[in-house]
LUMNUBA-410284 format. One record per residue (C-alpha): residue in three letters; x, y, z. Coordinates in steps of 0.2 Angstrom, whole numbers, always signed. Layout:
BEGIN
<node resn="ALA" px="X" py="Y" pz="Z"/>
...
***
This chain:
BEGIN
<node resn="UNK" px="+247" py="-53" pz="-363"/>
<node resn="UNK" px="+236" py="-67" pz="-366"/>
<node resn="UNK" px="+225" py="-62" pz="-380"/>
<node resn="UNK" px="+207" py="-65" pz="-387"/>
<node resn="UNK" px="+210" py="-86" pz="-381"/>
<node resn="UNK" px="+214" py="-81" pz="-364"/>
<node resn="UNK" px="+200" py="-71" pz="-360"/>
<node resn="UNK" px="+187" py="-83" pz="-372"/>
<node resn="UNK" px="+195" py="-96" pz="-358"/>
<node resn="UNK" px="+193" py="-86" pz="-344"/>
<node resn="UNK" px="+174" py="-83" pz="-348"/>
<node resn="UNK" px="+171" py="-100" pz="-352"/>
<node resn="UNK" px="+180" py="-107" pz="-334"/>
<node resn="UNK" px="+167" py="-93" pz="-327"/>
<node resn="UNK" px="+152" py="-101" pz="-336"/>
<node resn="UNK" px="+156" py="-118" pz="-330"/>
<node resn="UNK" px="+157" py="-113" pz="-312"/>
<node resn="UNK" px="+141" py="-106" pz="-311"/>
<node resn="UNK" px="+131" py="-119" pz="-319"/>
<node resn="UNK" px="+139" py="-130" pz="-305"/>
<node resn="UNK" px="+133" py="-116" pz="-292"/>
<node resn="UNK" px="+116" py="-118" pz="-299"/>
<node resn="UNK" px="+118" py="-136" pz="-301"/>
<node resn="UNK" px="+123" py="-137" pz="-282"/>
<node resn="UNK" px="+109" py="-126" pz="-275"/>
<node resn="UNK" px="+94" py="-130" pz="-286"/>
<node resn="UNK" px="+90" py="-145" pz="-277"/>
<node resn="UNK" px="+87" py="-133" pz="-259"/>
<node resn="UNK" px="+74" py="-123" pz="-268"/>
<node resn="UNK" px="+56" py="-127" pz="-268"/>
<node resn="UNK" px="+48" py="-122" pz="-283"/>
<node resn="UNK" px="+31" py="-126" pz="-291"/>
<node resn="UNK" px="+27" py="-120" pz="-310"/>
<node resn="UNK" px="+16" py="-109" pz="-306"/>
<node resn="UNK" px="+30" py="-98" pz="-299"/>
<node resn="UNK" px="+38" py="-95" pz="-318"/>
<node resn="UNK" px="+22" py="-97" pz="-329"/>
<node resn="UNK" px="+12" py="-84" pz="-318"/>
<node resn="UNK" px="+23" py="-70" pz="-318"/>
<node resn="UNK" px="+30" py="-76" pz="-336"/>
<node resn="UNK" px="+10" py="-74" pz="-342"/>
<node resn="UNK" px="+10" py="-57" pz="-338"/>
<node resn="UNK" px="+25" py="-51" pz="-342"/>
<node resn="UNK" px="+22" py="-58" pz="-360"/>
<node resn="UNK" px="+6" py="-49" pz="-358"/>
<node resn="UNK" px="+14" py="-30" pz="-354"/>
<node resn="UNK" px="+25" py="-35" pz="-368"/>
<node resn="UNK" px="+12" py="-35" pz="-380"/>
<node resn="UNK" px="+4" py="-21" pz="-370"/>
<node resn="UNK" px="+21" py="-11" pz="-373"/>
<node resn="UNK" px="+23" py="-14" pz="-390"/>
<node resn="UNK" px="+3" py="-12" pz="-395"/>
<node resn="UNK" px="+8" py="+7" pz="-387"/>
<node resn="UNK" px="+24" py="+10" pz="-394"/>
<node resn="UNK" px="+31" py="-3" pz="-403"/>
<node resn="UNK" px="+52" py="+0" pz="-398"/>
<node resn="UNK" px="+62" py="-13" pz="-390"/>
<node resn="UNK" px="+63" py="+0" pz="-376"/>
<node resn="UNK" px="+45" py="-2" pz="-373"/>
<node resn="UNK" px="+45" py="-21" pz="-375"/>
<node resn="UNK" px="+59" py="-23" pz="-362"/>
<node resn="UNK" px="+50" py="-8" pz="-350"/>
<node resn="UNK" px="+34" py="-19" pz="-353"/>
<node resn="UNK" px="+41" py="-35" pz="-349"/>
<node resn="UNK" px="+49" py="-32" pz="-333"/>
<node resn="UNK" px="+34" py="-21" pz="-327"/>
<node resn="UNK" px="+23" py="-38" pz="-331"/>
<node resn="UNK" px="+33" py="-47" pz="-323"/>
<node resn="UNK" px="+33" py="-39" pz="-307"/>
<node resn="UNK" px="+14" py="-37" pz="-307"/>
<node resn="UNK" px="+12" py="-58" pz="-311"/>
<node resn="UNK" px="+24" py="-59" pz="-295"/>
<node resn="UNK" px="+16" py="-49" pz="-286"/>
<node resn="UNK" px="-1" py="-57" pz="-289"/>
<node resn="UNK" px="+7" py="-77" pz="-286"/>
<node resn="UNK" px="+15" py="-69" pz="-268"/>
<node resn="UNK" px="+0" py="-60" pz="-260"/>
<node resn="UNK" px="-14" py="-70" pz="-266"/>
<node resn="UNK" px="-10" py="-87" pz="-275"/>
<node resn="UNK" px="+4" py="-94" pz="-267"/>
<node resn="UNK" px="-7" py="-98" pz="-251"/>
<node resn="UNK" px="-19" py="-109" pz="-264"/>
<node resn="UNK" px="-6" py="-116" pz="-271"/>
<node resn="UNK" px="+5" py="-121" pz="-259"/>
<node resn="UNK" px="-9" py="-126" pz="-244"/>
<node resn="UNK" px="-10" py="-118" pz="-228"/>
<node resn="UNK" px="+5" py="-118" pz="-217"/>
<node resn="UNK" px="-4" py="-117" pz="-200"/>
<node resn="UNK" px="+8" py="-100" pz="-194"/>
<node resn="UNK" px="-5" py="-90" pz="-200"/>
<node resn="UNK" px="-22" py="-84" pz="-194"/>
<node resn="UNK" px="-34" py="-93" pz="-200"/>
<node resn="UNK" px="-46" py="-93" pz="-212"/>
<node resn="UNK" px="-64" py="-87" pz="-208"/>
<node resn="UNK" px="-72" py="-97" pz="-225"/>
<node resn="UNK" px="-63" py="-112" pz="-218"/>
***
C-alpha cells in the first residue's frame, strides 16, 4: 500500500522522536565520565580477551557484554562512592 517510501518515512519519523526523547530527558540524568569509560575499558578488554580465545564475532560480542557488565559492576559497588563523595545516608566510614 505504501511501498519502500512509506515505511523509509515511518522509520525516519520514528528516529526523530526518539532523539527528542533523549533530548528531553538527558538533561535529568546525572552522569560523570567515569560512568561510560569504566565499564567501556573493560568491555574493550574481554573483547580482546574473547577474540585472543576464539577469534569469531560471536566471541567478540559474548566478550564485550561480559566486560562490560563486570566494568559496571566494579564503578556501582566500589567506585561510585569515591567518585561521587559521601552522601551522608550511609554508615560511615571507620578510616574517615
Amino acid at each position: 500500500m505504501f511501498g519502500g517510501k512509506g515505511l523509509r518515512g515511518r522509520r525516519q519519523l520514528m528516529m526523530v522522536v526518539a532523539v527528542c526523547l533523549i533530548l528531553a530527558l538527558a538533561p535529568g540524568c546525572r552522569i560523570s565520565a567515569a560512568q561510560i569509560y569504566i565499564p567501556l575499558g573493560y568491555g574493550l578488554t574481554g573483547l580482546c580477551v574473547a577474540l585472543l580465545m576464539s577469534p569469531t564475532p560471536a566471541a567478540a560480542v559474548v566478550g564485550f557484554i561480559a566486560g562490560g557488565l563486570l566494568g559496571a559492576a566494579v564503578y556501582n559497588n566500589s567506585l561510585k562512592h569515591q567518585i561521587e563523595g559521601p552522601s551522608g545516608t550511609g554508615p560511615a566510614d571507620v578510616n574517615e
